[in-house]
C-alpha positions in Angstrom: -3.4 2.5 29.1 -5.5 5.4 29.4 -6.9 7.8 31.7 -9.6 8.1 34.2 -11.3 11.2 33.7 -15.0 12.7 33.8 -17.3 11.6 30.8 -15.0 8.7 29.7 -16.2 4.5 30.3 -13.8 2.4 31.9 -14.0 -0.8 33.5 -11.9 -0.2 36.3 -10.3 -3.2 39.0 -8.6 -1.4 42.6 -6.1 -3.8 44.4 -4.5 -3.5 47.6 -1.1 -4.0 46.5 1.1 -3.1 43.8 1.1 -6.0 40.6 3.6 -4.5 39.1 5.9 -5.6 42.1 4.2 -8.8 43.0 2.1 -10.3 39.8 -0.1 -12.5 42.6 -1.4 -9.1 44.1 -3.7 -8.8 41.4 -5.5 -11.6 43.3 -6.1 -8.1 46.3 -9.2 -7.1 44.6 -11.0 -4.2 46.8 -13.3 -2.9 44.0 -14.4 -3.7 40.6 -16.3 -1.8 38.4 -17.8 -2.9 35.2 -20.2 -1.3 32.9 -20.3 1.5 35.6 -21.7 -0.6 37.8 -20.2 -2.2 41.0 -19.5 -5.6 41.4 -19.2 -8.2 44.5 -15.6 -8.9 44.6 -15.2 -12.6 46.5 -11.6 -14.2 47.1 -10.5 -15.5 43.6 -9.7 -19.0 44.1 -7.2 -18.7 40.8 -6.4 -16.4 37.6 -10.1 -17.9 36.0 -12.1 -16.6 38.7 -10.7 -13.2 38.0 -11.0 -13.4 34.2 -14.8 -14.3 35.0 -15.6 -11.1 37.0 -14.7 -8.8 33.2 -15.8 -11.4 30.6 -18.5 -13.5 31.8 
């Protein structure tokens, strides 16, 4: 883990629930941000679809 601080890149995901008390609220996207630049979140249909929005 790191930090999220001015001049510093990070590929960032915000959820609307806490994974850490509920693994499947991972699938609560709100935002994602990847190479500084936002992108469409859609309802994951399963884990892959997730995956897909950071590496493909």
């Amino acid at each position: 883990m790191g930090t999220v601080e001015v001049g510093k890149l990070a590929d960032l995901i915000v959820v609307s629930a806490n994974p850490l008390e509920d693994i499947s609220n991972i699938r609560k996207l709100k935002l994602v941000l990847k190479g500084g630049k936002l992108v469409e979140t859609r309802e994951p249909e399963g884990l892959t679809d997730f995956w897909e929005l950071f590496f493909f």
